[in-house]
N, C-alpha and C positions, 0 to 999 in steps of 0.2 A: 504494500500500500504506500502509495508516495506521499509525500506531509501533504500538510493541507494550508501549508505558506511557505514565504519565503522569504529569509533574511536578507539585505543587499546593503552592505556599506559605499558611504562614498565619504572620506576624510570627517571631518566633524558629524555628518548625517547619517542615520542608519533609516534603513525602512524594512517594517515589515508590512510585508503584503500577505492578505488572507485570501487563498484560493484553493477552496475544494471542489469547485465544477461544479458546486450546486447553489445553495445559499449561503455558505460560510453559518453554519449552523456551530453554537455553543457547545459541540461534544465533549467529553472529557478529552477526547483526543488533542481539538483545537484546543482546549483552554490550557493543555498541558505543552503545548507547541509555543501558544503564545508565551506560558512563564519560561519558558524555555530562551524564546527571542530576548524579551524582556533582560534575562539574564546576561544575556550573550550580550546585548545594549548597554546595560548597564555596567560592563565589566571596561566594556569599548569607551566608556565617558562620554557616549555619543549623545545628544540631540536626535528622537524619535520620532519618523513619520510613519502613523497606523492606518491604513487602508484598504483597499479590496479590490478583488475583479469579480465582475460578474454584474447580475440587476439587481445583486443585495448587497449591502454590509455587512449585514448579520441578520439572520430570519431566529437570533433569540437562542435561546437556551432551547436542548434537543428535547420536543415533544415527547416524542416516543420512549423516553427514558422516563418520564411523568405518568406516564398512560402504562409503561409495560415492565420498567425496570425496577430492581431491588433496592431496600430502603440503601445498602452501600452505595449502589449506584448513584442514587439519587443526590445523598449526601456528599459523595465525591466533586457531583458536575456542581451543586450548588457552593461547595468549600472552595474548590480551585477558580469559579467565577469571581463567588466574592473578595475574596484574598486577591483577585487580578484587578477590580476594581480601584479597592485600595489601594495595592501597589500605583498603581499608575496617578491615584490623586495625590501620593507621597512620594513618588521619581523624582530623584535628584537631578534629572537633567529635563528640559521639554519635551512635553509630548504633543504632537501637531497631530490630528485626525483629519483626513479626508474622506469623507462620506460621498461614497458614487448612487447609494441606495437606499432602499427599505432597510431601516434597521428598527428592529424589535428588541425586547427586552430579550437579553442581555448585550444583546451590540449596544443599544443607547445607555444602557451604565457606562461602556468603556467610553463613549463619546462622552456621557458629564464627568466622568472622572478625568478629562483629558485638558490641558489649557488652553490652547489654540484650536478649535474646531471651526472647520469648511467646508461647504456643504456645496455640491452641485445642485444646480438647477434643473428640476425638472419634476415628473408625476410619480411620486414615488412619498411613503411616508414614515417617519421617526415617534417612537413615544412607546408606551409603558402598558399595554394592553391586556393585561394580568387580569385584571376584575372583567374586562367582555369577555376571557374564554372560562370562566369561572375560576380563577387561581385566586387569593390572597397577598399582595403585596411584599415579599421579606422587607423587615425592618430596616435591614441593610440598605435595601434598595431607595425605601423611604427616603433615608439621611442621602443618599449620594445625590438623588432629587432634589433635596430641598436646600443644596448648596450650591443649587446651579440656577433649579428653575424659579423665574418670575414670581409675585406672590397672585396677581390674578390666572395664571397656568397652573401653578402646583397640584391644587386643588383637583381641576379638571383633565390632568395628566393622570394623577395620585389616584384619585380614589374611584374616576368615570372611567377610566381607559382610553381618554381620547387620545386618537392618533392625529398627526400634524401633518402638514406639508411642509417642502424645506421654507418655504418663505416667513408661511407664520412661526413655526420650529425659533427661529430667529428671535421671533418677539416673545416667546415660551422661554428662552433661556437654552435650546438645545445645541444651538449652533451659535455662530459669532458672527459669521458671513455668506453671503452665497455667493458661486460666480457660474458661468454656465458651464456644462458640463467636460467640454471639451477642452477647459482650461484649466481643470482640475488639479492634475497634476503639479503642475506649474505653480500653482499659487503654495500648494504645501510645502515646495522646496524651496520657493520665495521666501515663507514664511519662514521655514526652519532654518535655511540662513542667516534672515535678519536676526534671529536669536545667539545666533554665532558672537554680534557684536555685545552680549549684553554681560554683565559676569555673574560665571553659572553658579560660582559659588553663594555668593548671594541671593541668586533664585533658589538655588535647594532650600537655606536657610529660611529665607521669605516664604517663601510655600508653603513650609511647614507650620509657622507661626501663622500663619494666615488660615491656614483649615485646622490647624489644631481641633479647635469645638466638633469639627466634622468627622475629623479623624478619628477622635474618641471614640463619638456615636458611632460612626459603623464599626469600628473595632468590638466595643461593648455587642452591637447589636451581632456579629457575627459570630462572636464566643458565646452569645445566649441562645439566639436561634439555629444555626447551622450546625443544628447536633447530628449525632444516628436516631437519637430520639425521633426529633423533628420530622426524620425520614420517615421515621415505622409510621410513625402516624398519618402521615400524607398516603401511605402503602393500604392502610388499615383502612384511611377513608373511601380511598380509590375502590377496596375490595365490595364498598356498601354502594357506590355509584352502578347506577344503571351504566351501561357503555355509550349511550348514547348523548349522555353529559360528560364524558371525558375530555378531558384537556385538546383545541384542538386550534390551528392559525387560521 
């Protein structure tokens, strides 16, 4: 099976690109590729550009693992997400996100945990859709929300499921900017350059002081909910649902 990204340096910039050939779906496999990259960035002192090929970002953390898999299972894809989340809102060096697509939750966690986000233009949408497929929110997911999103979005991201387009996404708090599609590229490596001039040791530090309060929270909220417990119990429910209310995009 070949990875499902691909690391590419270029002097100060690293980029990871996610590419499974389908949605760049949240699998344990990707989410263990990406700590992987992450790792390999961070070793490199590099300046981060996260993106994608294909019509998605990310179609989210893997269904079928919600619907079909063991509470390990579950608790695994859900521990190495969150922990990636935080990682990247705590990266001692920038993280630049280029969004070509659809991203569902768990892509739109790594886009609010990220500082620089760029969204192409076009029909396609971002946001937190957990309560329209019947899920419950992780708390986790809550705090990395509510340190990005707007105060008239929070709400209607948080607790409705609404999904955005890239334009309004912008005025929600998900993105920073858009350009059109075709410029994509160009603008993240723009972006991640101009960060070249800035000094990154003072951005680590700054960062960290600056989310502190957030950091916490999803810290706390990951050590409290993201048990085996947690799992069995998602397991246990799933067994009393009819199949026809399962989890589903």
């Amino acid at each position: 099976m070949s990875k499902p990204l691909t690391y590419l340096r270029a002097g100060p910039v690293s980029e990871i690109i996610m590419n499974d050939g389908k949605a760049n779906v949240m699998s344990v496999v990707m989410l263990s590729e990406l700590h992987a990259a992450f790792d390999k960035a961070e070793s490199d002192r590099a300046i981060v550009i996260l993106s994608a090929r294909g019509r998605h970002f990310s179609g989210g953390f893997d269904l079928n693992v919600f619907a079909r898999g063991s509470a390990g299972d579950i608790h695994q894809m859900l521990k190495l997400g969150s922990e990636l989340a935080l990682r990247i809102l705590s990266f001692p060096r920038p993280v630049v996100v280029a969004c070509n697509g659809n991203a569902f939750p768990m892509g739109a966690f790594l886009i609010l945990s990220s500082d620089i986000r760029i969204a192409a233009q076009g029909s396609y949408k971002i946001g937190m859709n957990e309560v329209a497929i019947g899920l419950t929110v992780p708390r986790f997911a809550i705090e990395v929300a509510r340190q990005r999103l707007t105060p008239p979005y929070f709400s209607r991201a948080v607790a409705t499921g609404q999904m955005f387009g890239p334009d309004e996404a912008v005025s929600a708090g998900f993105f920073d900017w858009t350009v059109p599609a075709a410029d994509l590229g160009a603008a993240a490596q723009q972006a991640a350059e101009a960060l070249t001039a800035i000094d990154l040791e003072a951005h680590a530090a700054t960062k960290l002081r600056a989310r502190e309060p957030a950091i916490k929270a999803i810290r706390d909220a990951i050590d409290t909910d993201i048990t085996l417990a947690y799992a069995e119990g998602r397991v246990a429910r799933r067994a009393m649902q009819p199949r026809d209310t399962q989890p589903r995009r």
